[in-house]
C-alpha positions in Angstrom: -88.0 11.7 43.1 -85.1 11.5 41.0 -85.5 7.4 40.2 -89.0 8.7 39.4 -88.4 11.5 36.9 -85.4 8.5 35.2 -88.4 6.4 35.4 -90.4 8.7 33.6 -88.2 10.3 31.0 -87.6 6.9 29.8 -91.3 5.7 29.0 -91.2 9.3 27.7 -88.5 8.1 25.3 -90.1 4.8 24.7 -93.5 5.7 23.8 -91.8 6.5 20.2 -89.4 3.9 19.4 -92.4 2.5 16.5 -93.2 5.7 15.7 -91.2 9.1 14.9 -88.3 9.5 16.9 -87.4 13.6 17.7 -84.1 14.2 18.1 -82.9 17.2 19.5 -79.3 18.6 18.9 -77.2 20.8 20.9 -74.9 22.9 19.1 -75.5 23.5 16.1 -72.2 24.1 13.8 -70.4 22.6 11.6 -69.9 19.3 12.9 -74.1 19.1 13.2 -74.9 20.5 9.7 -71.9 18.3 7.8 -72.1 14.8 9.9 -75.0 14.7 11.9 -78.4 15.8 9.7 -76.9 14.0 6.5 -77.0 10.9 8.6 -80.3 11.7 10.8 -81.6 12.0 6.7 -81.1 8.8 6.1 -82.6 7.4 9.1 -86.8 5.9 8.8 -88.9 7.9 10.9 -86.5 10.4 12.3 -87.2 14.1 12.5 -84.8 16.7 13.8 -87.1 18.3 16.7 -85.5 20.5 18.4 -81.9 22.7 17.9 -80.3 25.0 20.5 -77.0 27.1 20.0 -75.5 29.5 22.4 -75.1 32.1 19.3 -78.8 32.9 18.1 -77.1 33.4 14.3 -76.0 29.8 14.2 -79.2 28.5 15.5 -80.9 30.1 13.3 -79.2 28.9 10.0 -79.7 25.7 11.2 -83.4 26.0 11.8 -83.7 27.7 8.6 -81.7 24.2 7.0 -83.9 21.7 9.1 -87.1 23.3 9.6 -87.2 21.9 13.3 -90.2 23.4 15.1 -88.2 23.8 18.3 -85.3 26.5 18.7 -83.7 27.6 21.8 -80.4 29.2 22.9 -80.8 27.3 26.3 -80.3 23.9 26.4 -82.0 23.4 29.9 -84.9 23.8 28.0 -84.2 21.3 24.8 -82.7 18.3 26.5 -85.9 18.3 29.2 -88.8 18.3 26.6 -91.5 15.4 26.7 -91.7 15.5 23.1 -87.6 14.8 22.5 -86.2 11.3 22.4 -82.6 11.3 21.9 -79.8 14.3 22.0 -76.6 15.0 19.9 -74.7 16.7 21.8 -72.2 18.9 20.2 -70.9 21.9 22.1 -67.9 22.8 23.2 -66.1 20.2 25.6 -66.3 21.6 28.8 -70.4 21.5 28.4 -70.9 18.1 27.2 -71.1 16.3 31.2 -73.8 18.5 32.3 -76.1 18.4 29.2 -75.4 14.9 28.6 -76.3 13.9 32.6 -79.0 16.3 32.2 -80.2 14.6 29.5 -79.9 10.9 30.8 -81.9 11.4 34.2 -84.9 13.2 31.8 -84.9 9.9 30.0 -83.2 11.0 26.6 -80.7 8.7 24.8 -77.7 10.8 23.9 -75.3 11.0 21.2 -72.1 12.8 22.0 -69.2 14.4 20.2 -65.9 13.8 21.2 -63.4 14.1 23.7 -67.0 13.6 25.8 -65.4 15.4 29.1 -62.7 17.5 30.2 -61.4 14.6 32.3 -62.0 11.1 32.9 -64.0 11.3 36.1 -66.2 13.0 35.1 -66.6 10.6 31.5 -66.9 8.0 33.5 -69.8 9.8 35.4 -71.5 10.0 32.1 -71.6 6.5 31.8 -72.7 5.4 34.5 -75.5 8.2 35.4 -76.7 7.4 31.4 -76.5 3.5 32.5 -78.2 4.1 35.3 -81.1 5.9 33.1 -81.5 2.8 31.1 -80.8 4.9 28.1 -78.8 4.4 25.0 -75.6 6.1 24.9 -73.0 6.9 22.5 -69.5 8.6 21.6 -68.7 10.0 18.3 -65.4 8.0 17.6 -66.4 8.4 13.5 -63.4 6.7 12.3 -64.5 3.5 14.2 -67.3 3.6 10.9 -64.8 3.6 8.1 -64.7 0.3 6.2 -61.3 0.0 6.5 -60.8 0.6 9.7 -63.8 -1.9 10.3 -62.0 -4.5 8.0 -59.0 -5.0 10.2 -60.5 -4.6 13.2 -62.3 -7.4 12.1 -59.1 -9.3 11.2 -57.0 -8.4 14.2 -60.0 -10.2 15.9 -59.8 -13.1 13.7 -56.4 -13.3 14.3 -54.6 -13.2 11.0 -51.9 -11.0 12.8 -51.4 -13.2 14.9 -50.1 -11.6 18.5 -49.6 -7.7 18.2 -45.8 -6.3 18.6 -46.8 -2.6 17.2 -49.6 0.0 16.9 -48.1 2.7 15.4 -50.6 6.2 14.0 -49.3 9.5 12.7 -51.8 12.4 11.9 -50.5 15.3 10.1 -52.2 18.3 9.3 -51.8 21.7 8.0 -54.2 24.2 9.9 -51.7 26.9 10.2 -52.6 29.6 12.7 -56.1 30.5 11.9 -58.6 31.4 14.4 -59.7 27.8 15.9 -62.7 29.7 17.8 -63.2 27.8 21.3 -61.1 24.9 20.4 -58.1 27.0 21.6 -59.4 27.8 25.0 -58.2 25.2 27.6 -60.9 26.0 29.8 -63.6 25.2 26.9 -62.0 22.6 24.6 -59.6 20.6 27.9 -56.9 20.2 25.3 -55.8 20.4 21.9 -54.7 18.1 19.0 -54.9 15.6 21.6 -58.6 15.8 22.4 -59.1 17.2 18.9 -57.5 14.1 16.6 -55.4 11.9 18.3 -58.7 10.6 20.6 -60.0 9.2 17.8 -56.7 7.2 17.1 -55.9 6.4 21.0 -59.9 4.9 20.6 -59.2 2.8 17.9 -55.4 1.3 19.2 -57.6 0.3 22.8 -60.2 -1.4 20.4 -57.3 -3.1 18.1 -54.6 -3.8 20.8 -56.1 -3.3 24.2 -55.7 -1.7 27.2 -52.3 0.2 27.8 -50.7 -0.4 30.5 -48.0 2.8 30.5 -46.9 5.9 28.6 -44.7 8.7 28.3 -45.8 11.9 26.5 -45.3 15.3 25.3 -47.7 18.5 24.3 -46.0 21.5 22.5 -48.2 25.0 22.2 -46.0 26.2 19.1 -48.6 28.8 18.2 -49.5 30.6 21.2 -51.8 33.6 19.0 -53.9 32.5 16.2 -55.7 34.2 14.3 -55.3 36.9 16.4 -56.6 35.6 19.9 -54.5 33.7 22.8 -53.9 29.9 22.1 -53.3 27.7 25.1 -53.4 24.5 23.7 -51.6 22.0 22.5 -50.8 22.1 18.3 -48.8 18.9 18.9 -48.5 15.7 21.0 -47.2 12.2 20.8 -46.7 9.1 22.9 -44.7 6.0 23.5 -47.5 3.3 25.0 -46.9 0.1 26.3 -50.2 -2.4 26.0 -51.0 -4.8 29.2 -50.6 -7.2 26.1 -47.0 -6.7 26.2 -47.4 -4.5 22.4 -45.6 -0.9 21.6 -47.4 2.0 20.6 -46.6 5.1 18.8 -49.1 7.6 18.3 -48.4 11.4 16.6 -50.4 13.9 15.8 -49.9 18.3 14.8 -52.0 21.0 13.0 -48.7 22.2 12.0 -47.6 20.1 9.2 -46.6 22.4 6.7 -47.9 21.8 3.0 -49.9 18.9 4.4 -53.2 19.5 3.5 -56.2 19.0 5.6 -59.0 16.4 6.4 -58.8 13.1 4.3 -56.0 14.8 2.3 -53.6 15.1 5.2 -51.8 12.0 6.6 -53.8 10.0 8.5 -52.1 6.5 8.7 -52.2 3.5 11.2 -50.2 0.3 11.0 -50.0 -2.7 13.2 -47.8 -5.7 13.2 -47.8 -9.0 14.6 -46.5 -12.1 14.8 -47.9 -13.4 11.8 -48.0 -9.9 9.4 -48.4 -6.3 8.8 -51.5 -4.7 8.2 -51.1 -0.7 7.1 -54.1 1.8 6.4 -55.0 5.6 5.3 -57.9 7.6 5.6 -57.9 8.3 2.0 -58.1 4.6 0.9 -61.1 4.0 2.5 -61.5 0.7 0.9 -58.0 -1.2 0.7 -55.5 -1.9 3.2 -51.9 -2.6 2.6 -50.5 -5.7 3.7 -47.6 -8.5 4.3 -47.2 -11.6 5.7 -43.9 -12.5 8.2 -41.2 -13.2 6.1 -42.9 -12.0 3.0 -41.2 -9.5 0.3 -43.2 -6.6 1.6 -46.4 -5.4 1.4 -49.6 -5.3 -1.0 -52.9 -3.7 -1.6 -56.0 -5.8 0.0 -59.6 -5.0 -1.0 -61.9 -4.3 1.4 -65.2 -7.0 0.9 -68.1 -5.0 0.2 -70.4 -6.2 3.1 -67.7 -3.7 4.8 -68.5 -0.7 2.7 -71.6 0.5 4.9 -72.4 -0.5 8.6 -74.7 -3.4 9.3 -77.9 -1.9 9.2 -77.5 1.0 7.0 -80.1 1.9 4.0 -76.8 3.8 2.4 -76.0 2.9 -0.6 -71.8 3.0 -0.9 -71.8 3.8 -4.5 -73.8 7.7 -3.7 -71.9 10.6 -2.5 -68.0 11.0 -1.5 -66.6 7.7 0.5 -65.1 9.9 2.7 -67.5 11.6 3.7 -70.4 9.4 3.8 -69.2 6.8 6.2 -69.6 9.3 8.6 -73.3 9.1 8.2 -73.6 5.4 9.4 -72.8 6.8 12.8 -76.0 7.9 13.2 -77.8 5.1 12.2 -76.2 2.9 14.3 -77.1 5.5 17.3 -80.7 5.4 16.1 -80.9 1.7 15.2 -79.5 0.9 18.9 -82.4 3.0 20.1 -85.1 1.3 18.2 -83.8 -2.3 19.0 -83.0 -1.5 22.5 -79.5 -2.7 23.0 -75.8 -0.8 23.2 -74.6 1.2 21.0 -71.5 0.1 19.5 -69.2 2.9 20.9 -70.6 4.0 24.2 -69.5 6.8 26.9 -67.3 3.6 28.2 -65.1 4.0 25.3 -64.9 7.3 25.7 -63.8 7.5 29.3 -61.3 5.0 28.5 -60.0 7.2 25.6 -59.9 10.1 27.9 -58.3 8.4 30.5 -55.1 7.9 28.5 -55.5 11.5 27.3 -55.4 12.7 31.2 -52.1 10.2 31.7 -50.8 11.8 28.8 -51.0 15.1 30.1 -49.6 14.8 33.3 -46.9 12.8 32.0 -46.2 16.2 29.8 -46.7 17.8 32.6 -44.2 15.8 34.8 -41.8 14.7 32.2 -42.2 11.0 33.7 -43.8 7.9 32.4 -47.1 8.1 33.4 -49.0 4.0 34.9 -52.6 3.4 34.1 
Protein backbone atom coordinates (compact mmCIF):
# COMPACT_ATOMS: atom_id res chain seq x y z
CA UNK A 1 0.00 0.00 0.00
CA UNK A 2 2.65 2.31 0.78
CA UNK A 3 4.76 1.70 -2.77
CA UNK A 4 1.31 2.49 -4.09
CA UNK A 5 0.34 5.80 -2.37
CA UNK A 6 4.60 6.81 -3.50
CA UNK A 7 3.43 5.62 -6.79
CA UNK A 8 0.59 7.77 -6.78
CA UNK A 9 1.73 11.00 -5.09
CA UNK A 10 4.28 11.08 -7.72
CA UNK A 11 2.04 11.06 -10.96
CA UNK A 12 0.16 13.43 -8.68
CA UNK A 13 3.20 15.68 -8.79
CA UNK A 14 3.88 14.98 -12.38
CA UNK A 15 0.62 15.69 -13.91
CA UNK A 16 1.89 19.53 -13.51
CA UNK A 17 5.39 19.82 -14.33
CA UNK A 18 4.04 21.74 -18.06
CA UNK A 19 1.64 23.41 -16.36
CA UNK A 20 1.35 25.47 -12.92
CA UNK A 21 3.22 24.03 -10.34
CA UNK A 22 1.56 24.62 -6.46
CA UNK A 23 3.83 24.89 -3.97
CA UNK A 24 2.92 24.61 -0.59
CA UNK A 25 5.07 26.02 2.30
CA UNK A 26 5.37 25.07 5.85
CA UNK A 27 6.16 27.77 8.17
CA UNK A 28 5.56 30.71 7.26
CA UNK A 29 8.07 33.44 8.96
CA UNK A 30 10.57 35.32 8.08
CA UNK A 31 12.79 33.07 6.34
CA UNK A 32 9.50 32.25 3.89
CA UNK A 33 8.35 35.88 3.34
CA UNK A 34 12.20 37.37 2.84
CA UNK A 35 13.93 34.23 0.72
CA UNK A 36 11.44 31.95 -0.41
CA UNK A 37 8.28 34.02 -2.23
CA UNK A 38 10.71 36.66 -3.74
CA UNK A 39 12.28 33.63 -5.45
CA UNK A 40 8.95 31.42 -6.05
CA UNK A 41 8.06 35.21 -7.91
CA UNK A 42 10.38 34.89 -10.18
CA UNK A 43 9.77 31.42 -11.16
CA UNK A 44 7.25 30.71 -14.72
CA UNK A 45 4.18 29.13 -13.77
CA UNK A 46 4.60 28.84 -10.10
CA UNK A 47 1.88 29.70 -7.60
CA UNK A 48 2.21 29.63 -3.91
CA UNK A 49 -0.91 27.03 -3.07
CA UNK A 50 -0.98 26.33 0.14
CA UNK A 51 0.71 28.00 3.65
CA UNK A 52 0.41 26.43 7.09
CA UNK A 53 1.95 27.91 10.42
CA UNK A 54 1.49 26.58 13.87
CA UNK A 55 0.61 30.38 15.01
CA UNK A 56 -2.77 31.35 13.17
CA UNK A 57 -1.31 35.29 13.28
CA UNK A 58 1.63 34.34 11.15
CA UNK A 59 -0.24 32.33 8.77
CA UNK A 60 -2.41 34.75 8.32
CA UNK A 61 -0.10 37.62 7.33
CA UNK A 62 1.29 35.50 4.94
CA UNK A 63 -1.94 34.53 3.33
CA UNK A 64 -2.88 38.06 3.32
CA UNK A 65 0.88 38.70 1.34
CA UNK A 66 0.37 35.65 -1.09
CA UNK A 67 -3.17 35.33 -1.60
CA UNK A 68 -2.78 31.35 -1.53
CA UNK A 69 -6.22 29.75 -1.52
CA UNK A 70 -5.16 27.10 0.99
CA UNK A 71 -4.29 27.96 4.81
CA UNK A 72 -3.96 25.53 7.58
CA UNK A 73 -2.32 25.46 11.01
CA UNK A 74 -1.81 21.60 10.39
CA UNK A 75 0.58 20.46 8.19
CA UNK A 76 -0.82 16.83 7.99
CA UNK A 77 -3.27 18.35 5.97
CA UNK A 78 -0.92 20.68 3.46
CA UNK A 79 1.91 18.34 2.64
CA UNK A 80 -0.96 15.43 1.70
CA UNK A 81 -3.03 17.50 -0.85
CA UNK A 82 -3.58 16.24 -4.54
CA UNK A 83 -3.51 19.63 -5.76
CA UNK A 84 0.31 20.45 -4.09
CA UNK A 85 3.46 19.60 -5.98
CA UNK A 86 6.39 20.61 -4.08
CA UNK A 87 6.91 21.70 -0.21
CA UNK A 88 9.28 24.37 1.52
CA UNK A 89 9.63 23.33 4.51
CA UNK A 90 10.56 25.85 7.07
CA UNK A 91 9.75 25.11 10.65
CA UNK A 92 11.59 24.71 13.43
CA UNK A 93 14.28 21.87 13.26
CA UNK A 94 13.06 19.29 15.27
CA UNK A 95 9.82 19.12 12.76
CA UNK A 96 11.50 19.16 9.45
CA UNK A 97 11.99 14.82 9.29
CA UNK A 98 8.44 14.10 9.75
CA UNK A 99 6.88 16.69 7.36
CA UNK A 100 9.54 16.27 4.95
CA UNK A 101 9.12 12.01 4.92
CA UNK A 102 5.54 12.84 5.07
CA UNK A 103 5.80 14.69 2.19
CA UNK A 104 8.05 12.42 0.06
CA UNK A 105 5.90 9.11 0.34
CA UNK A 106 2.60 11.52 -0.82
CA UNK A 107 4.72 12.20 -3.82
CA UNK A 108 5.72 15.97 -3.15
CA UNK A 109 9.20 17.25 -4.05
CA UNK A 110 10.55 19.12 -0.99
CA UNK A 111 12.55 22.05 -0.32
CA UNK A 112 14.04 22.22 3.18
CA UNK A 113 15.65 24.79 5.39
CA UNK A 114 18.52 24.05 7.16
CA UNK A 115 20.17 22.10 9.59
CA UNK A 116 17.35 19.51 7.85
CA UNK A 117 17.35 17.13 11.18
CA UNK A 118 18.24 17.18 14.73
CA UNK A 119 20.76 14.41 13.95
CA UNK A 120 22.27 12.68 11.10
CA UNK A 121 20.32 9.51 11.17
CA UNK A 122 17.53 10.66 10.88
CA UNK A 123 18.94 13.25 7.70
CA UNK A 124 20.05 10.60 6.21
CA UNK A 125 16.55 8.93 6.50
CA UNK A 126 15.31 11.89 4.62
CA UNK A 127 17.29 11.14 1.75
CA UNK A 128 16.83 8.10 1.20
CA UNK A 129 12.85 7.77 2.03
CA UNK A 130 12.63 11.15 -0.60
CA UNK A 131 15.02 8.93 -3.05
CA UNK A 132 13.01 6.20 -2.69
CA UNK A 133 9.85 8.48 -3.68
CA UNK A 134 11.47 9.37 -6.85
CA UNK A 135 11.06 12.93 -5.88
CA UNK A 136 13.24 16.01 -6.04
CA UNK A 137 14.84 17.01 -2.96
CA UNK A 138 16.68 19.86 -1.68
CA UNK A 139 18.58 21.62 1.30
CA UNK A 140 18.70 25.28 1.72
CA UNK A 141 22.62 25.76 1.89
CA UNK A 142 21.92 29.55 0.36
CA UNK A 143 25.49 30.62 0.38
CA UNK A 144 26.25 27.68 -2.01
CA UNK A 145 24.23 30.46 -4.65
CA UNK A 146 26.46 33.44 -4.07
CA UNK A 147 28.60 34.23 -7.14
CA UNK A 148 31.56 34.20 -5.35
CA UNK A 149 31.27 31.43 -3.57
CA UNK A 150 30.28 29.76 -6.90
CA UNK A 151 33.40 31.33 -8.66
CA UNK A 152 35.97 29.50 -6.55
CA UNK A 153 34.29 26.64 -6.16
CA UNK A 154 34.56 26.53 -9.67
CA UNK A 155 38.30 27.16 -9.55
CA UNK A 156 39.20 24.86 -6.71
CA UNK A 157 37.73 22.40 -9.24
CA UNK A 158 39.72 23.59 -12.04
CA UNK A 159 42.52 23.38 -10.01
CA UNK A 160 44.27 26.72 -9.99
CA UNK A 161 44.96 26.08 -6.17
CA UNK A 162 46.51 23.42 -6.84
CA UNK A 163 46.32 20.73 -3.74
CA UNK A 164 44.45 22.31 -0.65
CA UNK A 165 46.73 22.80 2.75
CA UNK A 166 43.88 25.08 4.45
CA UNK A 167 40.10 25.87 4.74
CA UNK A 168 39.90 28.33 7.16
CA UNK A 169 35.95 30.36 7.88
CA UNK A 170 35.15 32.83 10.73
CA UNK A 171 31.55 34.13 11.14
CA UNK A 172 31.10 36.92 13.56
CA UNK A 173 27.99 38.40 14.56
CA UNK A 174 26.47 40.70 16.93
CA UNK A 175 22.92 39.42 18.11
CA UNK A 176 23.30 40.23 21.65
CA UNK A 177 20.83 38.66 23.96
CA UNK A 178 17.54 39.23 22.34
CA UNK A 179 14.80 36.83 22.38
CA UNK A 180 15.84 34.19 19.57
CA UNK A 181 12.18 32.64 19.90
CA UNK A 182 12.61 28.63 19.33
CA UNK A 183 16.01 28.80 18.03
CA UNK A 184 17.15 28.78 21.72
CA UNK A 185 15.31 25.66 22.67
CA UNK A 186 17.60 22.47 22.21
CA UNK A 187 14.80 20.32 21.99
CA UNK A 188 13.27 22.48 18.95
CA UNK A 189 16.29 24.08 17.17
CA UNK A 190 19.07 20.61 18.06
CA UNK A 191 21.76 23.33 18.46
CA UNK A 192 22.84 26.67 18.21
CA UNK A 193 25.30 28.82 16.12
CA UNK A 194 26.36 25.63 14.89
CA UNK A 195 23.22 24.44 13.28
CA UNK A 196 22.30 28.16 12.85
CA UNK A 197 25.53 29.53 10.70
CA UNK A 198 28.42 27.47 10.86
CA UNK A 199 26.28 24.51 8.69
CA UNK A 200 26.32 26.61 5.96
CA UNK A 201 30.14 27.04 6.17
CA UNK A 202 30.94 23.18 7.24
CA UNK A 203 28.61 22.63 3.71
CA UNK A 204 30.62 24.63 1.65
CA UNK A 205 34.47 23.36 3.12
CA UNK A 206 32.92 19.42 2.26
CA UNK A 207 32.06 20.86 -1.26
CA UNK A 208 35.56 22.82 -1.64
CA UNK A 209 37.92 20.44 0.24
CA UNK A 210 36.16 17.14 0.87
CA UNK A 211 35.28 14.86 3.29
CA UNK A 212 36.94 15.30 6.87
CA UNK A 213 38.32 12.80 8.22
CA UNK A 214 38.62 14.13 12.15
CA UNK A 215 37.87 16.97 14.45
CA UNK A 216 38.04 18.38 17.78
CA UNK A 217 35.46 20.93 18.98
CA UNK A 218 34.03 23.21 21.46
CA UNK A 219 30.28 24.81 22.14
CA UNK A 220 30.06 27.68 24.74
CA UNK A 221 26.24 28.75 26.07
CA UNK A 222 27.67 32.38 27.26
CA UNK A 223 24.08 33.65 27.37
CA UNK A 224 22.03 31.30 29.23
CA UNK A 225 18.64 34.01 29.39
CA UNK A 226 17.80 36.02 26.58
CA UNK A 227 15.55 38.13 26.15
CA UNK A 228 14.11 37.10 29.11
CA UNK A 229 13.51 33.16 28.50
CA UNK A 230 16.09 30.11 29.17
CA UNK A 231 18.83 29.66 26.44
CA UNK A 232 20.32 26.20 26.08
CA UNK A 233 22.22 26.57 23.14
CA UNK A 234 25.29 27.16 21.95
CA UNK A 235 26.15 31.22 21.12
CA UNK A 236 29.64 29.91 20.09
CA UNK A 237 31.56 27.02 18.45
CA UNK A 238 34.68 26.29 16.53
CA UNK A 239 36.63 23.37 15.20
CA UNK A 240 40.02 22.10 14.15
CA UNK A 241 39.23 19.57 11.08
CA UNK A 242 41.48 17.34 9.36
CA UNK A 243 40.30 16.46 5.51
CA UNK A 244 40.75 12.63 4.34
CA UNK A 245 42.73 14.86 1.68
CA UNK A 246 45.35 15.36 4.22
CA UNK A 247 44.02 19.56 4.40
CA UNK A 248 43.45 21.61 7.84
CA UNK A 249 40.37 23.28 8.71
CA UNK A 250 39.41 25.99 10.91
CA UNK A 251 36.04 26.91 11.20
CA UNK A 252 34.49 29.82 13.93
CA UNK A 253 31.47 31.11 14.32
CA UNK A 254 29.47 33.48 17.67
CA UNK A 255 26.24 35.76 17.92
CA UNK A 256 28.33 37.49 20.37
CA UNK A 257 30.74 39.57 18.57
CA UNK A 258 30.41 42.79 20.04
CA UNK A 259 29.99 45.92 17.68
CA UNK A 260 29.94 43.47 14.72
CA UNK A 261 27.00 44.08 13.06
CA UNK A 262 24.72 41.59 11.60
CA UNK A 263 23.84 39.64 8.26
CA UNK A 264 26.08 40.61 5.23
CA UNK A 265 27.56 43.42 7.48
CA UNK A 266 29.08 41.07 10.02
CA UNK A 267 32.25 39.03 9.21
CA UNK A 268 31.56 36.35 7.14
CA UNK A 269 35.06 35.31 5.54
CA UNK A 270 36.42 32.00 4.01
CA UNK A 271 39.92 31.46 2.67
CA UNK A 272 41.69 28.50 1.30
CA UNK A 273 45.22 27.85 0.26
CA UNK A 274 46.95 25.52 -1.75
CA UNK A 275 49.79 24.53 -3.27
CA UNK A 276 49.70 26.79 -6.02
CA UNK A 277 47.78 30.04 -4.24
CA UNK A 278 45.41 31.68 -1.97
CA UNK A 279 42.03 32.44 -2.69
CA UNK A 280 40.13 34.70 0.14
CA UNK A 281 36.35 35.78 0.13
CA UNK A 282 33.44 37.91 2.14
CA UNK A 283 29.93 37.82 2.02
CA UNK A 284 29.81 41.43 1.49
CA UNK A 285 31.91 41.38 -1.79
CA UNK A 286 29.69 39.25 -3.49
CA UNK A 287 31.37 39.74 -6.72
CA UNK A 288 35.35 39.77 -6.25
CA UNK A 289 37.57 37.52 -4.51
CA UNK A 290 40.95 38.23 -3.15
CA UNK A 291 43.80 36.44 -4.33
CA UNK A 292 47.70 35.37 -4.62
CA UNK A 293 49.76 33.14 -6.24
CA UNK A 294 52.67 30.88 -4.18
CA UNK A 295 55.48 32.96 -3.87
CA UNK A 296 53.65 36.13 -5.00
CA UNK A 297 53.82 39.61 -2.96
CA UNK A 298 50.40 39.08 -1.56
CA UNK A 299 47.15 39.23 -2.54
CA UNK A 300 44.64 41.13 -5.02
CA UNK A 301 41.13 41.73 -5.94
CA UNK A 302 39.72 39.20 -8.78
CA UNK A 303 36.45 39.91 -10.55
CA UNK A 304 33.96 37.61 -10.55
CA UNK A 305 32.85 36.88 -14.64
CA UNK A 306 29.42 37.76 -15.01
CA UNK A 307 28.08 34.40 -16.32
CA UNK A 308 28.61 33.91 -12.36
CA UNK A 309 26.38 36.66 -11.25
CA UNK A 310 23.04 34.58 -11.32
CA UNK A 311 22.64 30.68 -11.38
CA UNK A 312 22.43 28.90 -14.72
CA UNK A 313 18.90 29.01 -15.38
CA UNK A 314 17.82 32.01 -13.68
CA UNK A 315 15.37 34.81 -15.53
CA UNK A 316 17.05 37.32 -12.67
CA UNK A 317 18.49 40.04 -13.89
CA UNK A 318 21.92 40.78 -11.49
CA UNK A 319 21.75 44.48 -11.99
CA UNK A 320 17.79 44.68 -10.02
CA UNK A 321 17.49 44.66 -6.35
CA UNK A 322 20.36 44.32 -3.43
CA UNK A 323 23.26 41.59 -4.53
CA UNK A 324 23.02 40.42 -1.31
CA UNK A 325 20.01 39.73 -1.02
CA UNK A 326 18.86 38.52 -4.32
CA UNK A 327 21.25 35.66 -4.85
CA UNK A 328 19.22 34.10 -2.34
CA UNK A 329 16.32 33.93 -4.81
CA UNK A 330 18.21 31.63 -7.37
CA UNK A 331 17.70 28.93 -4.78
CA UNK A 332 14.43 28.55 -5.63
CA UNK A 333 14.70 28.42 -9.10
CA UNK A 334 17.12 25.88 -9.21
CA UNK A 335 14.62 23.81 -6.84
CA UNK A 336 11.87 24.42 -9.28
CA UNK A 337 13.90 24.11 -12.49
CA UNK A 338 15.24 20.54 -11.09
CA UNK A 339 11.55 19.71 -10.84
CA UNK A 340 10.48 20.63 -14.25
CA UNK A 341 13.57 18.97 -15.93
CA UNK A 342 13.44 16.01 -13.77
CA UNK A 343 16.97 15.56 -12.45
CA UNK A 344 18.82 16.42 -8.90
CA UNK A 345 18.84 19.24 -7.40
CA UNK A 346 22.08 20.74 -6.94
CA UNK A 347 22.26 20.62 -3.04
CA UNK A 348 20.22 17.66 -1.96
CA UNK A 349 19.21 16.07 1.67
CA UNK A 350 22.73 14.15 0.86
CA UNK A 351 24.56 17.28 1.54
CA UNK A 352 22.73 17.93 4.27
CA UNK A 353 23.21 14.73 6.20
CA UNK A 354 26.74 14.98 5.49
CA UNK A 355 26.77 18.60 6.94
CA UNK A 356 24.95 17.34 9.95
CA UNK A 357 27.04 14.60 10.42
CA UNK A 358 30.12 16.67 11.30
CA UNK A 359 27.82 18.85 13.35
CA UNK A 360 26.87 15.57 15.61
CA UNK A 361 30.90 14.78 15.71
CA UNK A 362 31.29 18.11 16.81
CA UNK A 363 29.06 17.96 19.53
CA UNK A 364 30.17 15.02 21.14
CA UNK A 365 33.57 15.89 20.75
CA UNK A 366 32.40 19.13 23.06
CA UNK A 367 30.85 16.88 24.86
CA UNK A 368 33.77 14.55 25.52
CA UNK A 369 36.62 16.99 25.26
CA UNK A 370 38.25 14.39 22.67
CA UNK A 371 38.94 14.45 19.03
CA UNK A 372 36.03 13.14 17.63
CA UNK A 373 36.74 10.24 13.83
CA UNK A 374 34.28 10.37 11.16
Amino acid sequence: MAALVRRTGALVASAHLMSTLNVAIVGTGGISLQNHLPGLALCKDVKVHALCDANPATLETARQQTGAPVASTKWEEVVTRDDVDAVIIATPNFLHPDIAIAAARAGKHILCEKPIALDAASARRMAEEADRAGVRHMTAFTYQFVPAMRYLRYLVAQGEMGTPYHFRSCRLQDWGTRNLGWRQVKKLAGTGEIGDMLSHRIDFALQLVGPMKRLVANLMNLTPVRGGAPNDTDDWVAILAEFRNGASGVLESSKLASGRNESWRSLDYVEINGSEGTYEFTTGKWNELQYGKVGGPGLKTRVIPPEFHVWPGSPRDPGVGDPLVTFRYDQAIEFVNAIREQRSCAVTFHDGARAQAVMDAAVRSAETRQWVDL
